[in-house]
N, C-alpha and C positions, 0 to 999 in steps of 0.2 A: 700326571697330576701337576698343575702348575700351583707354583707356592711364590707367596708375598715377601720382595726380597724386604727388610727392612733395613734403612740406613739410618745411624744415629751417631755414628765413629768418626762423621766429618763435622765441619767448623766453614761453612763456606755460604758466599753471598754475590749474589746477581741482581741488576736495573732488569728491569721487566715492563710489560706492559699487556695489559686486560686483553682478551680476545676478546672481540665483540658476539654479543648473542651469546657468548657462555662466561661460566664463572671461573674459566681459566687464565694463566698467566702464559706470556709466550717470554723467552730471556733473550733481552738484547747485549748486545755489544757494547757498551757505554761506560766509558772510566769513572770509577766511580772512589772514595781517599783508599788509599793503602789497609789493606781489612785479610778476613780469613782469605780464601779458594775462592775460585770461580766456580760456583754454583753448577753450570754445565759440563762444565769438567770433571766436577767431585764425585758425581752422582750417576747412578748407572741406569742404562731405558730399564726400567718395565720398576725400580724401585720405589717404594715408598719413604715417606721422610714425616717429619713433624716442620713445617714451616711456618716462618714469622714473616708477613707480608706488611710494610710501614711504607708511607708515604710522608717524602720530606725535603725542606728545601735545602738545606742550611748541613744534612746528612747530621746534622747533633740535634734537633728536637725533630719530634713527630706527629704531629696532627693527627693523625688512625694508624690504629696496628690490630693487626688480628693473627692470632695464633690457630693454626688447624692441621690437618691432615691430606697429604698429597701422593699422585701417582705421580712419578717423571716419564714421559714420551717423547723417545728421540728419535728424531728424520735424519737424514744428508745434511739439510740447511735449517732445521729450526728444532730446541728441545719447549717441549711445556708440557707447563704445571700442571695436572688438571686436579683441581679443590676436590675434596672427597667429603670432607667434615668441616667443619669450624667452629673450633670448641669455643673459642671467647676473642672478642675485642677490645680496645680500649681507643679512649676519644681524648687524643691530649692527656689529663692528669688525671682522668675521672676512672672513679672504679671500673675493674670490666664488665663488659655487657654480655651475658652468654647469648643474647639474639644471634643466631645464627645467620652469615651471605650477607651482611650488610656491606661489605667490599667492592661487591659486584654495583653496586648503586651509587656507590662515590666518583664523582668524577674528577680527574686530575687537572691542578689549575697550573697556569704559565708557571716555570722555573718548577715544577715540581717533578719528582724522581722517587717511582714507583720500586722498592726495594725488597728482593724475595729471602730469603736465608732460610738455613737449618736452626732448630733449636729442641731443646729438651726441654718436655715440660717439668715443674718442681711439685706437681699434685698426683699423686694415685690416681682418680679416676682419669684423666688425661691419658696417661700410660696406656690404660687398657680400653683405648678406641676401639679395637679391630673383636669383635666378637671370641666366645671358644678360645685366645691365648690367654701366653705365661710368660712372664719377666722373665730374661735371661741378660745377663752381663758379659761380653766378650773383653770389652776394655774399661776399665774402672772409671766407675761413675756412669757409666754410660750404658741406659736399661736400654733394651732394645723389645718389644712383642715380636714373641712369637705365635704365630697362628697355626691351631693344632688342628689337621683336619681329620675327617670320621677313617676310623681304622688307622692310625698312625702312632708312633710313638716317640717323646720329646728325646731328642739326644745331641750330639757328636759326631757328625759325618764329613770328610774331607775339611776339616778342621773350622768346619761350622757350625755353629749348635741351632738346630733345624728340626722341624717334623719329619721324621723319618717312617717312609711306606716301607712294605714287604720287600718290593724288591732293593731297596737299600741296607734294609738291615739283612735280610742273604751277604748279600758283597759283603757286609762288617764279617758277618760269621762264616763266610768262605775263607777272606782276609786272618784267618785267625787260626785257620787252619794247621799252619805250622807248629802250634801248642795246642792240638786238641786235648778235649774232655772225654773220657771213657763215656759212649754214649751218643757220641756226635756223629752226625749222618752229612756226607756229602753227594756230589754228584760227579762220576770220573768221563769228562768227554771224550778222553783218549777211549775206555773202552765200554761207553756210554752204559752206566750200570750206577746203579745208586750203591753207594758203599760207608759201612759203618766200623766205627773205631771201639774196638773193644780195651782198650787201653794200652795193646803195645803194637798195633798194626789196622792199616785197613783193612776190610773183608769184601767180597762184594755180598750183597744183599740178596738172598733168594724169596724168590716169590710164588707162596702156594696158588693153583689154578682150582678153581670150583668144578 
């Protein structure tokens, strides 16, 4: 089962620039003032983010920004964006516009510098882009979605709070072994038999034939 990493624990920003034909970003190389992480580096292939994409000269005012929801895709030689959503943008000072993709339509003039970042948004519905998730908090202030998929349950695993399949919650309750519960069923591969704990010992498990 593949699961939607979500990042929201970094603070990081890269110069970018549009793939043509889609509504992607690709991240360049380009000094851009003293700020959080490098965007490419923060951020892990196959994660998702909330990013804030602005275009500007001066890097202190901005002409369009648009806030949305991204995949990161990393090669050898190039990471990008690829846009998922786009919850709202704004145009210079004017309210946001929730018209969604108008990014992909701007084009960028001389001296301007296409800027991607992470951000968090300050609204509930925002939060819960991703279908079926639940807020969860690893690091204060910082909600992260998680996406709960069919037969799963929300928890704690290798110190991640993640949708947890059958075969992860096994491992939890294998892992746990060592203070069983009167009741508790294992499986012994030494001497391949299923075995249960009646409160001061394993047993192996016997099984009637029809």
């Amino acid at each position: 089962m593949k699961k939607k990493l979500f990042q929201t624990q970094v603070a990081a920003v890269s110069a970018a620039v549009p793939v043509q034909g889609t509504v992607n970003f690709e991240l360049i190389d380009k000094e851009i003032p003293t700020g959080p992480e490098n965007l490419a580096n923060s951020l892990k292939n196959g994660s998702h983010f909330f990013y804030l994409a602005r275009i500007t000269k001066d890097f202190k005012s901005f002409r369009f920004s648009e806030y949305g929801y991204a995949l990161v895709k990393k090669s050898k030689s190039k990471t990008t964006i690829q846009r998922l959503d786009s919850l709202y943008c704004v145009h210079g000072n004017a309210p946001p516009d929730r018209t969604g993709g108008q990014l992909s339509k701007i084009k960028l003039q001389d001296g301007e510098t296409l800027l991607v970042s992470t951000f968090i948004p300050n609204d509930l519905k925002s939060l819960f882009v991703i279908p079926n998730s639940a807020l969860c908090c690893s690091d204060k202030y910082k909600p992260t979605p998680i996406e709960l998929q069919n037969n799963t349950l929300l928890g704690m695993y290798e110190d991640v709070i993640q949708s947890i399949d059958q075969n992860e919650l096994w491992s939890i309750l294998i892992s746990n072994n060592r203070n069983p519960v009167k009741g508790s069923i294992r499986y012994n591969k030494k001497d391949q038999c299923f075995e249960g704990y009646n409160g001061e010992r394993w047993r192996a498990l016997m099984w009637g034939e029809e």
